[in-house]
Structure formats: structure tokens, C-alpha cells
C-alpha positions in Angstrom: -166.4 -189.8 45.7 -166.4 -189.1 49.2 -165.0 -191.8 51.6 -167.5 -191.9 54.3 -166.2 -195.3 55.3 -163.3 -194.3 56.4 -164.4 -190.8 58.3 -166.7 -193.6 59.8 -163.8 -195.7 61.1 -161.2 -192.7 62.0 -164.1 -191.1 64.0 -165.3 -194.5 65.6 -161.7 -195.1 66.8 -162.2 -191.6 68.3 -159.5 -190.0 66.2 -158.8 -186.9 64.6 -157.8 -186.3 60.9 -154.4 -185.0 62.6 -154.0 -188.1 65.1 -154.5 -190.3 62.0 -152.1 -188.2 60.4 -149.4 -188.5 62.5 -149.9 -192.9 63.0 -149.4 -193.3 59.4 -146.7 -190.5 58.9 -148.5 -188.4 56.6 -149.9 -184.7 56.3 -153.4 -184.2 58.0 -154.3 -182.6 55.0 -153.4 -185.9 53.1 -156.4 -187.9 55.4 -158.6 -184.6 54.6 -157.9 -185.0 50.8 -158.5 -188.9 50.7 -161.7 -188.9 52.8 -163.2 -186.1 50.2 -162.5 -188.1 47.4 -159.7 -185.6 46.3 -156.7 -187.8 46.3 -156.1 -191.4 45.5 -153.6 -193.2 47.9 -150.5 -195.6 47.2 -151.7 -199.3 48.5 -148.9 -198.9 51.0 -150.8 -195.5 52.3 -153.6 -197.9 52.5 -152.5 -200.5 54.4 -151.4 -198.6 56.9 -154.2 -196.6 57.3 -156.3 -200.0 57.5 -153.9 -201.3 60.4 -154.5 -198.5 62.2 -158.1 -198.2 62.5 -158.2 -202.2 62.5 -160.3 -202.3 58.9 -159.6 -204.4 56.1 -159.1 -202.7 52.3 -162.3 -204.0 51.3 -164.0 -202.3 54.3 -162.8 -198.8 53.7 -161.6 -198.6 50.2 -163.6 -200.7 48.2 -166.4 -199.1 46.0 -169.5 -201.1 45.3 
């Protein structure tokens, strides 16, 4: 499942897969992998992505 959500919110904050990357001290390929549904990430992994783009969990990771 792709996560459009959080493309949504990266891109909103005007940041790059890379800039994203680098704020919660992973790979940019990591943040490519996640947002095409290709790798599931530790709840720390989320967190810190949340914080970042100022989301909740339930905004960018929850599935309905």
C-alpha cells in the first residue's frame, strides 16, 4: 500500500525525500521505500518522522 499521506505531508512541508532523510537520520531510499509501501518502519522511525513534518501517527500511518 502506497503511503500517499505521508508524500502529502513531506511535500507540503516542501521537503525532499533526501531532506527528510537526513532530519530523521536515515537513507533517502528508506523514505522512498516506506512511502511505496515497500518497507514497514520501527515505531521509533515513526515518530520521528511524524515530529518532523508536525503529523500525528494516526495522520500518516494509520490505514482505514
Amino acid at each position: 500500500m502506497v503511503n500517499e499521506k505521508l508524500k502529502a505531508a513531506r511535500l507540503q512541508m516542501g521537503l525532499s525525500q533526501a531532506d527528510l532523510a537526513k532530519l530523521v537520520n536515515v537513507a533517502r531510499q528508506t523514505i522512498n521505500m516506506i512511502e511505496n509501501g515497500d518497507y514497514n518502519p520501527t515505531l521509533s522511525l515513526c515518530i520521528k518522522i511524524c515530529k518532523v513534518l508536525n503529523k500525528t501517527l494516526d495522520e500518516l500511518f494509520w490505514r482505514v
